[in-house]
Backbone as ProteinMPNN parsed JSONL, in Angstrom:
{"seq_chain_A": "XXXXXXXXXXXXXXXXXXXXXXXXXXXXXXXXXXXXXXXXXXXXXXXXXXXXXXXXXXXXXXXXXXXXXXXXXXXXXXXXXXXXXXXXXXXXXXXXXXXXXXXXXXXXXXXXXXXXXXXXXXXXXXXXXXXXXXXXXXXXXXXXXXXXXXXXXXXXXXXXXXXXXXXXXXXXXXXXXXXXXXXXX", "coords_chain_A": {"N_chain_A": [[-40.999, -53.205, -71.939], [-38.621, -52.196, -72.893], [-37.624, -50.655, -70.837], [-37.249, -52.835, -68.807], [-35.286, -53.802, -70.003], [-33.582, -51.663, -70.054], [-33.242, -51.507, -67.31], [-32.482, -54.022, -66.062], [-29.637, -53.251, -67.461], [-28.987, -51.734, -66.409], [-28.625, -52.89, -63.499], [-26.763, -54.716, -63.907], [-24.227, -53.501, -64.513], [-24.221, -52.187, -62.273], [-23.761, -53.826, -60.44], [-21.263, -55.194, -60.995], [-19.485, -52.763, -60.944], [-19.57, -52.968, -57.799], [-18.386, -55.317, -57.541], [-15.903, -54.743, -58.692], [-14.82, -52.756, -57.099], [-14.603, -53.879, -54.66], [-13.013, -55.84, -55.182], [-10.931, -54.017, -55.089], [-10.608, -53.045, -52.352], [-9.98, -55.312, -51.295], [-7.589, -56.148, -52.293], [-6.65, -53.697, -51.322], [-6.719, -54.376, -48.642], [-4.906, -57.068, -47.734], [-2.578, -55.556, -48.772], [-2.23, -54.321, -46.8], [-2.04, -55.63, -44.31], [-0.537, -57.01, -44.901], [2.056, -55.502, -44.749], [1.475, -54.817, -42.152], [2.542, -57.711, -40.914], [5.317, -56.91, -41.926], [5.716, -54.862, -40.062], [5.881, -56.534, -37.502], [8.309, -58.199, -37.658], [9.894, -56.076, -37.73], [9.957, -54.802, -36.148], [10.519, -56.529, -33.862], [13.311, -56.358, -34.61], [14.148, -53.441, -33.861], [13.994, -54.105, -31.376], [16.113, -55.663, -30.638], [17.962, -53.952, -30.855], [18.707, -52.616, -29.123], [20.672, -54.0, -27.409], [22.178, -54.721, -28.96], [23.721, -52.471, -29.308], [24.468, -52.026, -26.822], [26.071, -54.306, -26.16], [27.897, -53.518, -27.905], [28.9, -50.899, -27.109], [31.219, -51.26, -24.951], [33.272, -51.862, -26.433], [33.805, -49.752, -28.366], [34.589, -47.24, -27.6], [35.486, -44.959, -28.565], [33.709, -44.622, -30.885], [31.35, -43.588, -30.995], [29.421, -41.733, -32.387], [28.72, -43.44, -34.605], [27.225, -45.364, -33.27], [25.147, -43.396, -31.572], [23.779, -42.886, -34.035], [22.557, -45.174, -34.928], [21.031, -44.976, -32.906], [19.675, -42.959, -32.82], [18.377, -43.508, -35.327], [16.875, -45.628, -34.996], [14.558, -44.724, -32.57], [13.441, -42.834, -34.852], [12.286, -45.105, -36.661], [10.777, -46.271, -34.803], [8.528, -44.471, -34.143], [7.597, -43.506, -36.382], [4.502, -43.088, -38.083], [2.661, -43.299, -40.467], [2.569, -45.781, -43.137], [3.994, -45.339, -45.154], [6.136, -43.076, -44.385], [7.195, -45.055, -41.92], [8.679, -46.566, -43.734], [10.59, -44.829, -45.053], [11.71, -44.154, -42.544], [12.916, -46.812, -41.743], [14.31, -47.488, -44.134], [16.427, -45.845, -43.469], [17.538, -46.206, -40.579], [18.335, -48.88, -41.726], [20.701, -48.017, -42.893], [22.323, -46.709, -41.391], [22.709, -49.151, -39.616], [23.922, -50.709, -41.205], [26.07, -48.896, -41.569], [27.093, -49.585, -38.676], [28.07, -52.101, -38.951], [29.837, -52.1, -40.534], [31.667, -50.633, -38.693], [32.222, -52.43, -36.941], [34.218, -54.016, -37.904], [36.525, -53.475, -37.312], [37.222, -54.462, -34.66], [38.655, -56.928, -33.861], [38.255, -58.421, -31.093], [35.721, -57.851, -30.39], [34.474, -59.175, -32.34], [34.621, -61.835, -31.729], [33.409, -62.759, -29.746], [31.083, -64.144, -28.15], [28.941, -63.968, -26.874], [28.073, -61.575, -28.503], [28.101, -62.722, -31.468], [26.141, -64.275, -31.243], [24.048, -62.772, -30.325], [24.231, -61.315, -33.215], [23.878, -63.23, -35.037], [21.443, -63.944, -34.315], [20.079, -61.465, -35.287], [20.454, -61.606, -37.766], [19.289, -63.54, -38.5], [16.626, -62.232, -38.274], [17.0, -60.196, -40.059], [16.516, -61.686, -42.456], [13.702, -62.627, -42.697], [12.635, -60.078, -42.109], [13.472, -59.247, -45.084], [11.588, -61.44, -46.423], [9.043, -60.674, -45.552], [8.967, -57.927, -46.571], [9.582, -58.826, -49.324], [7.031, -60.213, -49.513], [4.971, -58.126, -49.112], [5.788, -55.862, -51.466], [4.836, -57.572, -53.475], [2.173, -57.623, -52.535], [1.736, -54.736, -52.776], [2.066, -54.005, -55.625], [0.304, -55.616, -57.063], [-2.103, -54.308, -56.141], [-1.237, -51.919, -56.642], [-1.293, -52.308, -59.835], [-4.112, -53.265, -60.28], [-5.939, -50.598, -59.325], [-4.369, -49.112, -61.686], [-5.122, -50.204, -63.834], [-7.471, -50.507, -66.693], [-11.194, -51.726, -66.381], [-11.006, -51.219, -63.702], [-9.78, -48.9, -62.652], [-11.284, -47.247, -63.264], [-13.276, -47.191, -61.011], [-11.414, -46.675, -59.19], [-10.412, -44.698, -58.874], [-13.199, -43.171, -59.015], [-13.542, -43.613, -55.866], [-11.188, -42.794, -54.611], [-8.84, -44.42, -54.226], [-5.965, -44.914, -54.401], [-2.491, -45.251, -55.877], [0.32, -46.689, -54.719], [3.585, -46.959, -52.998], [6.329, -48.742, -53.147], [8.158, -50.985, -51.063], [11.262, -50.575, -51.035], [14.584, -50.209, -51.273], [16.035, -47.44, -51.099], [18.874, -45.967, -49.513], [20.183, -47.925, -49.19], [20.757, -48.872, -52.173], [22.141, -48.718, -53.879], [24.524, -49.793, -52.385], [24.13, -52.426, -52.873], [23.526, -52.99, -55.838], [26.296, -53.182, -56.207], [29.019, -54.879, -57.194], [30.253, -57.5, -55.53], [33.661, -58.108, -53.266], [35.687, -59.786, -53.659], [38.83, -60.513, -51.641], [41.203, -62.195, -51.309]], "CA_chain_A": [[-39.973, -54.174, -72.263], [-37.212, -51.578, -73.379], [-37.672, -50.101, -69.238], [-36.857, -54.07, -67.979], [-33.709, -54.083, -70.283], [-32.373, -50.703, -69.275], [-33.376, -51.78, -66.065], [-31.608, -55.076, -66.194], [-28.744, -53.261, -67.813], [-28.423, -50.675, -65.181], [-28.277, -53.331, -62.124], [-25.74, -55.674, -64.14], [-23.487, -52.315, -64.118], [-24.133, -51.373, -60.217], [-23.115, -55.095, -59.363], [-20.249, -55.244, -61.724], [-18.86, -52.08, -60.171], [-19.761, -53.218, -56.728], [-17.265, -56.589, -57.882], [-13.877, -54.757, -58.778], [-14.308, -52.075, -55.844], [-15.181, -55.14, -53.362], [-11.453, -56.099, -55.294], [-9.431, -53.107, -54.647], [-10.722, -53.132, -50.897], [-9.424, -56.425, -50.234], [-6.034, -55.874, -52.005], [-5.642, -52.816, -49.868], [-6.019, -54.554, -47.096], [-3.969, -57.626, -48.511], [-1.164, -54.878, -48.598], [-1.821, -53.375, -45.339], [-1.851, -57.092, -43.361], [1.45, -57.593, -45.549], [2.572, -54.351, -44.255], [1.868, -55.815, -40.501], [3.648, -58.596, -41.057], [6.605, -55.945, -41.956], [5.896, -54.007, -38.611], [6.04, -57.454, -37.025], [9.613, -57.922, -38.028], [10.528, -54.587, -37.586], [9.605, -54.417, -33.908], [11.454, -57.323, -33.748], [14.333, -55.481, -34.641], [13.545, -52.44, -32.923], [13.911, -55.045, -29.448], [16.969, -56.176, -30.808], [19.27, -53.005, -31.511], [19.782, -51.974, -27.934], [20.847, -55.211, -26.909], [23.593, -55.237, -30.268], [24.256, -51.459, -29.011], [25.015, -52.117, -25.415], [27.162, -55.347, -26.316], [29.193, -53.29, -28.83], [29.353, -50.019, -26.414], [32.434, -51.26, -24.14], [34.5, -52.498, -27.146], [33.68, -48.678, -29.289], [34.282, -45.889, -26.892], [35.445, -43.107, -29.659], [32.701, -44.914, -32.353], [30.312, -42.752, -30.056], [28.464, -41.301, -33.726], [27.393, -44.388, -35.076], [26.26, -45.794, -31.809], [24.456, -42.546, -32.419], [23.041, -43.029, -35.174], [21.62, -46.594, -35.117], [19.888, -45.415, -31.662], [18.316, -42.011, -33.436], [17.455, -43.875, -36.363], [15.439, -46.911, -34.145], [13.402, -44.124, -32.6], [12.763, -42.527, -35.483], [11.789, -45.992, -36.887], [9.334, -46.222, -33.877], [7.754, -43.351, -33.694], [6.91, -43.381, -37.651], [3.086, -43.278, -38.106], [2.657, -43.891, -41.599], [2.883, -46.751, -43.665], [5.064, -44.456, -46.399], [7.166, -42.905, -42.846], [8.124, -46.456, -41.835], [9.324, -47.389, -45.388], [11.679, -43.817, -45.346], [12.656, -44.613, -41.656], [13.506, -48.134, -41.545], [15.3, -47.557, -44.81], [17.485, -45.085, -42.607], [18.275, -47.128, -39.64], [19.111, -50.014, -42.604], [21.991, -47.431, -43.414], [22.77, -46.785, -39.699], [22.729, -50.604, -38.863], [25.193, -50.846, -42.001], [27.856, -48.255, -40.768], [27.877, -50.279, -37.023], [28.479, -53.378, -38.958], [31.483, -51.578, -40.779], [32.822, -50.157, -37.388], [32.69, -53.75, -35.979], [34.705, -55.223, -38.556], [37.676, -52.789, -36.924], [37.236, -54.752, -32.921], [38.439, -58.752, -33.793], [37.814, -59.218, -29.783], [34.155, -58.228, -30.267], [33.599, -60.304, -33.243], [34.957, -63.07, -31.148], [32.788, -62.393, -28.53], [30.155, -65.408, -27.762], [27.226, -62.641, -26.549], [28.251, -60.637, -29.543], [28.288, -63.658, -32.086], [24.435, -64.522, -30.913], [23.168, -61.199, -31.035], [24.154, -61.383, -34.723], [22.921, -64.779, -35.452], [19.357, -63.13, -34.421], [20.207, -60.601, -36.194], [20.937, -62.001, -39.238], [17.507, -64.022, -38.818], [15.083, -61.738, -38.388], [17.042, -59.474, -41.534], [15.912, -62.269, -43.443], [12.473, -62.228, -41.981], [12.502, -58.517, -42.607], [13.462, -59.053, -46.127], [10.659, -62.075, -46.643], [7.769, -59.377, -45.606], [9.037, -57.014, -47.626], [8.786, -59.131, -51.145], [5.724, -60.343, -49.669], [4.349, -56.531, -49.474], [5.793, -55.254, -52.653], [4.014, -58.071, -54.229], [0.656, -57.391, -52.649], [1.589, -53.657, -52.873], [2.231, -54.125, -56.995], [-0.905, -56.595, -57.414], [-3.37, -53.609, -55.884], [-1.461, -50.979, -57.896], [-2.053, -52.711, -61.084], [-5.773, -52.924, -60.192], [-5.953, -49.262, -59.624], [-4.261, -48.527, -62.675], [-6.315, -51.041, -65.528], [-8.764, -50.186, -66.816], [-11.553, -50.833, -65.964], [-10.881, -51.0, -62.005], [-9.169, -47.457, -62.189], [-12.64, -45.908, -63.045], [-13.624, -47.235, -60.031], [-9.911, -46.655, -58.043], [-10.962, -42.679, -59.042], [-14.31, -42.72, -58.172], [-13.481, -43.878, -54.706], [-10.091, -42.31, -54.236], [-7.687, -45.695, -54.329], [-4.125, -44.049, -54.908], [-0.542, -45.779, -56.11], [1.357, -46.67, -53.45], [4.817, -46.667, -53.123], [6.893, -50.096, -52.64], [9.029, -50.672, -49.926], [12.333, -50.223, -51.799], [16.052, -50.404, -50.699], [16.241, -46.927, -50.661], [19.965, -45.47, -49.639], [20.967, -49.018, -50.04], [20.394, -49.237, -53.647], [23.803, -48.293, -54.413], [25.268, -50.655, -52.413], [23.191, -53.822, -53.721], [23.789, -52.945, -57.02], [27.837, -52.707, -56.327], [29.171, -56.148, -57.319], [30.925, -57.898, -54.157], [34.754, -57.676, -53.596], [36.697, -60.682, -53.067], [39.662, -60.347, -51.038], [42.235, -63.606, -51.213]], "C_chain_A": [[-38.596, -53.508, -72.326], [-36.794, -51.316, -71.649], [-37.053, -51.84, -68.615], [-35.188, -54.057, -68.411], [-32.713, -53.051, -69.971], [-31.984, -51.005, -67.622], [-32.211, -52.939, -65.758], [-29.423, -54.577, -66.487], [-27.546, -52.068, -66.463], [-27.826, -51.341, -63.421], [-26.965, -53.998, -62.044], [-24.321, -54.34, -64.014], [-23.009, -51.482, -62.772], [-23.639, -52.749, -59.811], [-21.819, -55.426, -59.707], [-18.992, -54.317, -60.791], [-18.559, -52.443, -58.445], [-18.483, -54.515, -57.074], [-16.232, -55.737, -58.219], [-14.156, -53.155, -57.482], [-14.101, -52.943, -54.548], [-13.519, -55.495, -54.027], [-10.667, -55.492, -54.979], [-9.538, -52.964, -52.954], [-10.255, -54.414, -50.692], [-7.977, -56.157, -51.193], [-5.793, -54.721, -51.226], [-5.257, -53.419, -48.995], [-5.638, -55.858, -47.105], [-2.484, -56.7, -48.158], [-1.352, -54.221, -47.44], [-2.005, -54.476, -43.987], [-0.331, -57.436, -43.865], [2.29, -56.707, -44.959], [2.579, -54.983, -42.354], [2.612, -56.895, -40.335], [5.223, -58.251, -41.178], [6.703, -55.564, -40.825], [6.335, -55.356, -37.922], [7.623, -57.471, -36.477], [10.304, -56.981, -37.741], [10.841, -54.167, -36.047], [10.216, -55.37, -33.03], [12.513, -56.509, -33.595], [14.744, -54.744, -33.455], [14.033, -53.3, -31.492], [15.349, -55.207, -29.665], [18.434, -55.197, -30.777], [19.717, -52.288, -30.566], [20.741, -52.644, -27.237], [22.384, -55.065, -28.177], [24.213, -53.567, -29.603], [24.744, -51.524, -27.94], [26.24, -52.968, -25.33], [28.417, -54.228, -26.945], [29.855, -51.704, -27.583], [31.086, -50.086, -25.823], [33.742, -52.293, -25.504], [34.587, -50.686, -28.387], [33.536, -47.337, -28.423], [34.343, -44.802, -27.924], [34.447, -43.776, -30.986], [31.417, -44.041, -31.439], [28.912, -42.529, -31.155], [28.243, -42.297, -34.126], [26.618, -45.149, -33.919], [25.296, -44.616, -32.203], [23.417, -42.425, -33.083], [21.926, -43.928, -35.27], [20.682, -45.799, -33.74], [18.761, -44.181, -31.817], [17.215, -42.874, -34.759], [16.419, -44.92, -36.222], [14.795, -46.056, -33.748], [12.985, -43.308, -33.305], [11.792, -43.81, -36.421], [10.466, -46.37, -36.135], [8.508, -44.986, -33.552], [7.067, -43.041, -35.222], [5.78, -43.687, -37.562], [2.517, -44.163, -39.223], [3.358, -44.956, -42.446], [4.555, -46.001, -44.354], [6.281, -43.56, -45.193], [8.162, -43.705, -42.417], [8.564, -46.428, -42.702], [10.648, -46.532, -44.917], [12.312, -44.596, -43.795], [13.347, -45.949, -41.394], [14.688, -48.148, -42.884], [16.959, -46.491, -44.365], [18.346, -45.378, -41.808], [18.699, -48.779, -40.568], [20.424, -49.605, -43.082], [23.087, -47.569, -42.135], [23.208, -48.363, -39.433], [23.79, -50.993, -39.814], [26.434, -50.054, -41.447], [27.916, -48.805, -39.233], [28.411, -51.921, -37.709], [30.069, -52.953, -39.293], [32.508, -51.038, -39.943], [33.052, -51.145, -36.992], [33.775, -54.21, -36.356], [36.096, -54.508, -38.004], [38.435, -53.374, -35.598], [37.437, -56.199, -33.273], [37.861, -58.953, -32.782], [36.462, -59.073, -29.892], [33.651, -59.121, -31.215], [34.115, -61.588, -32.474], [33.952, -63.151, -30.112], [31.24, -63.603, -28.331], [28.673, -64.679, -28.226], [26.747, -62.48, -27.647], [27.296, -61.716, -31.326], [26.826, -63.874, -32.18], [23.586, -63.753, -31.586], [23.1, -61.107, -32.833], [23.777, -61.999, -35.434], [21.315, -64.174, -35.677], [19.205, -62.72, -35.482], [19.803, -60.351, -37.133], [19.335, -62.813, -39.865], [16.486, -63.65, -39.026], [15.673, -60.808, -39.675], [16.031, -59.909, -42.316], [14.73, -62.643, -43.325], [11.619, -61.098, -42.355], [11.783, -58.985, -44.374], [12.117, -60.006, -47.216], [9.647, -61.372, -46.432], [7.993, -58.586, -46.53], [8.824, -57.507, -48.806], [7.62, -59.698, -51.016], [4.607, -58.513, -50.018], [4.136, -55.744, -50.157], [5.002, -56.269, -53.743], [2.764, -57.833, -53.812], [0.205, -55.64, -53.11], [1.228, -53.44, -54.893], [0.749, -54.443, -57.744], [-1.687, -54.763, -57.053], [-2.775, -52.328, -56.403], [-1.591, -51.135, -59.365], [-3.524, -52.87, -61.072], [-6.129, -51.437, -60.282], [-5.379, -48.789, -60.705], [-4.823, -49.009, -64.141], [-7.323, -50.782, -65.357], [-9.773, -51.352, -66.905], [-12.007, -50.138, -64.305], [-10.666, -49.507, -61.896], [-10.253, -46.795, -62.528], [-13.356, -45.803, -61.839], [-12.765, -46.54, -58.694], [-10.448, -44.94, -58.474], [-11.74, -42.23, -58.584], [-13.936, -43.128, -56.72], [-12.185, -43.714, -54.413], [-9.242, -43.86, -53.547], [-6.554, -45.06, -55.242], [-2.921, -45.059, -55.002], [-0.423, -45.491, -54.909], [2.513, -47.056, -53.176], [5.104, -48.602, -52.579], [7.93, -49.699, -51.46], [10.297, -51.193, -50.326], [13.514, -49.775, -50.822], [16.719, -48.799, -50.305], [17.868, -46.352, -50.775], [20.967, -46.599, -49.904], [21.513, -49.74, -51.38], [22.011, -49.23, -53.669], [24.953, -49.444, -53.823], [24.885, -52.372, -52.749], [23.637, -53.658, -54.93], [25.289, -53.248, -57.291], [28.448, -54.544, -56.348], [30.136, -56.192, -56.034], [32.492, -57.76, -54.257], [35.272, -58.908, -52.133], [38.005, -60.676, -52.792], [40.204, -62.355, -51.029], [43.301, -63.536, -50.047]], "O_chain_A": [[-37.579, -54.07, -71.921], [-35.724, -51.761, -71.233], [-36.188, -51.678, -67.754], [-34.205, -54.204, -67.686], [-31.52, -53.213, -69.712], [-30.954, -50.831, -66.971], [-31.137, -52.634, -65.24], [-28.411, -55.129, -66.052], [-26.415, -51.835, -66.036], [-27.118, -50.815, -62.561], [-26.209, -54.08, -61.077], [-23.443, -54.611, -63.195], [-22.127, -50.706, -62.404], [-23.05, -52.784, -58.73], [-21.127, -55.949, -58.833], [-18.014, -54.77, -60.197], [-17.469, -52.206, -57.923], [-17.447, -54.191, -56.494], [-15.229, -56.333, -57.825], [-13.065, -52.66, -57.2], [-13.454, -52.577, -53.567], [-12.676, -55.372, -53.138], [-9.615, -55.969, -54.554], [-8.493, -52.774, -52.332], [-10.107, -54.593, -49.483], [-7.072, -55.886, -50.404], [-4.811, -54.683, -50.485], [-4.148, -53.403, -48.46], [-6.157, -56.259, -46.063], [-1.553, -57.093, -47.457], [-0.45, -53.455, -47.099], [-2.088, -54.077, -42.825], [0.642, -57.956, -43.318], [3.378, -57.162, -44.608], [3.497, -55.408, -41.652], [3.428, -56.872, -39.413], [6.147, -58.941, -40.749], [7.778, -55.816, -40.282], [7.543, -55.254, -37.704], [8.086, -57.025, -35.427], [11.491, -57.162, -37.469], [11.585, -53.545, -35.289], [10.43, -55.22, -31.827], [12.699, -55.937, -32.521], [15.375, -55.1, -32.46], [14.478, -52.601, -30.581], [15.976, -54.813, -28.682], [19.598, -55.588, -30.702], [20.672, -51.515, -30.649], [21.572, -52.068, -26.535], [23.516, -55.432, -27.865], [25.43, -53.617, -29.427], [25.821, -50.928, -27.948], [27.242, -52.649, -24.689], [29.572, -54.161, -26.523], [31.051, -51.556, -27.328], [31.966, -49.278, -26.118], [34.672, -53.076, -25.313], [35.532, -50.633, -29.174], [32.601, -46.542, -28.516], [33.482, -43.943, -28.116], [34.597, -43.251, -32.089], [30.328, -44.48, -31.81], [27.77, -42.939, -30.948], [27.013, -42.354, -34.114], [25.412, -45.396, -33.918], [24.602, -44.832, -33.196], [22.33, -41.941, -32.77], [20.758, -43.678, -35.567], [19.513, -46.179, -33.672], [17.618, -44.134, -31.362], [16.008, -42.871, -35.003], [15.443, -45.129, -36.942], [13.814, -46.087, -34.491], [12.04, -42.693, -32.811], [10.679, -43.487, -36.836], [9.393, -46.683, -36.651], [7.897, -44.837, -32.494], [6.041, -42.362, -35.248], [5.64, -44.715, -36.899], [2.059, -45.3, -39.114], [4.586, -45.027, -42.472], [5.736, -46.17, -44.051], [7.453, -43.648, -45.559], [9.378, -43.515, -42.395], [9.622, -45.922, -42.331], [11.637, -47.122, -44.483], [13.201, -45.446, -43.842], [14.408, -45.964, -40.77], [15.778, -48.701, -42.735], [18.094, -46.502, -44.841], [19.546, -45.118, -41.895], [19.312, -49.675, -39.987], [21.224, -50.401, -43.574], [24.135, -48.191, -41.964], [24.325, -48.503, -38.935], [24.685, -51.664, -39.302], [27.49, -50.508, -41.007], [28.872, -48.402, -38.57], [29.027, -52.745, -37.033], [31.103, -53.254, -38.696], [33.714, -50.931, -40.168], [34.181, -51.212, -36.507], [34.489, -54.803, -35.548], [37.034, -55.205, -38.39], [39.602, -53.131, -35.288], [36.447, -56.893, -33.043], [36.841, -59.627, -32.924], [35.801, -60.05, -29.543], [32.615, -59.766, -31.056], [33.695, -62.573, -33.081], [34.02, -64.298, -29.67], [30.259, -62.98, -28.738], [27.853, -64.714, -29.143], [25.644, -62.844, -28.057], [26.289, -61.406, -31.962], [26.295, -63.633, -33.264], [22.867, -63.773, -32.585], [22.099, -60.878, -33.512], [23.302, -61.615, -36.503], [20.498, -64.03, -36.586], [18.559, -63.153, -36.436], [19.099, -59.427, -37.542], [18.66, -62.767, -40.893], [15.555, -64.171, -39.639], [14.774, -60.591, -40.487], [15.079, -59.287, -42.785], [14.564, -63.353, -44.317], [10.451, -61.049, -42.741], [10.638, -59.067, -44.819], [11.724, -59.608, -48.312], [9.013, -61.371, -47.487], [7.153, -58.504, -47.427], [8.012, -56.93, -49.53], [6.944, -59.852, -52.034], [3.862, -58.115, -50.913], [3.173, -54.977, -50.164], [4.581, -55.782, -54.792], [1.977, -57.791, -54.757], [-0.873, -55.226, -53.535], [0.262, -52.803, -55.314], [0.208, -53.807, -58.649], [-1.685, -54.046, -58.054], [-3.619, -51.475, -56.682], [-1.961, -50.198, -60.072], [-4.101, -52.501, -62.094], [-6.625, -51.048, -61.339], [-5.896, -47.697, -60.94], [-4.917, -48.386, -65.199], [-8.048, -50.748, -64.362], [-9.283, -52.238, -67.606], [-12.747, -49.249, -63.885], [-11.341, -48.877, -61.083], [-10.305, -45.637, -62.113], [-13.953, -44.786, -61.485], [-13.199, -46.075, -57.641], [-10.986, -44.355, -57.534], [-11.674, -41.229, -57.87], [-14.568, -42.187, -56.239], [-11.8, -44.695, -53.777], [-9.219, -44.11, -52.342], [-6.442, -44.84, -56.448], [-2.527, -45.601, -53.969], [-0.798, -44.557, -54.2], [2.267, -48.252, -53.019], [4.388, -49.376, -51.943], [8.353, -48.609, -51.073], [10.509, -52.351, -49.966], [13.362, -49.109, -49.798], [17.637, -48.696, -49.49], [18.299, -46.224, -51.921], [22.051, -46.537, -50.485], [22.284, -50.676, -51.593], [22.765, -50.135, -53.31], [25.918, -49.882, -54.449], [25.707, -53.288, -52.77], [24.461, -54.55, -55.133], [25.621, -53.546, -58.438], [28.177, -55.288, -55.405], [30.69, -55.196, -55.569], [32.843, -57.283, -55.336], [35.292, -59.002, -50.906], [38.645, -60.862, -53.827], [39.556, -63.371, -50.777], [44.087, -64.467, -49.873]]}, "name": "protein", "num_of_chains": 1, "seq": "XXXXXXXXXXXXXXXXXXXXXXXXXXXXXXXXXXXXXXXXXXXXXXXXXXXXXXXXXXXXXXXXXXXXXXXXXXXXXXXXXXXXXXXXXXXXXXXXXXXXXXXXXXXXXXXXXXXXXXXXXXXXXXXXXXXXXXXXXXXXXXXXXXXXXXXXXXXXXXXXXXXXXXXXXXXXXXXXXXXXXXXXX"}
């Protein structure tokens, strides 16, 4: 009788465990479908930034360095392997893609520019595209590091090596997000 209840007590324990590892395997991959949904977007981009570089070329002959820039920091963006890679590079070419907006604002005729005007429209669409994956991601990313870290999932997230994982955070932008706006009259 005592052998049925250890018995009993030992299976309710192997199925239990088997239920919050069977949980942290589907928020991983929860955050790593949310994460495709980011690449999605991204590759978007990525299509988009030779097309905004070529337009702006014949209006920025001596801006040569940030042209530059934005077109090292897209193939380092594509060529990133890792989830945690992408994050650093895309938050790079988000700096890059900021200093060509600040050279534009120097060329009125290109911001007048029809082509130009379009291209930015996109632009501006898939940002916000971007930026909709991303709080989808850091929320699935958040959700499956709070599982790995309560107890008592994280005895499991240990035994089966389930690690914190970084959000996909603003990065070199922080500083300027944080910087209240500056209205000009």
């Amino acid at each position: 009788m005592i052998a049925l209840i250890i018995l009993a007590i030992i299976i309710l324990l192997a199925m239990w465990c088997i239920m919050l590892y069977n949980r942290l395997v589907r928020l991983r991959n929860t955050r790593e479908q949310a994460f495709a949904d980011v690449d999605v977007q991204l590759k978007q981009r990525h299509d988009m930034i030779p097309q905004l570089v070529d337009s702006v070329k014949g209006y920025m002959q001596h801006e040569r360095g940030v042209l530059t820039a934005v077109t090292d920091a897209r193939a380092q963006a594509m060529s990133a392997a890792t989830i945690n890679d992408k994050i650093a590079a895309e938050n790079k070419l988000s700096t890059a893609l900021d200093g060509l907006k600040v050279a534009v604002e120097a060329y009125p005729d290109l911001k007048a520019s029809q082509n130009f005007m379009n291209l930015q429209n996109e632009i501006g669409d898939v940002e916000n595209k971007i930026a909709a994956a991303r709080r989808f991601f850091n929320s699935a990313t958040k959700e499956y590091n709070v599982a790995t870290e309560m107890f008592p999932s994280n005895m499991v997230a240990i035994l089966f090596n389930f690690r914190h994982e970084p959000l996909f955070e603003l990065g070199d932008q922080r500083a300027a997000v944080e910087e209240p706006p500056k209205i000009q009259f």
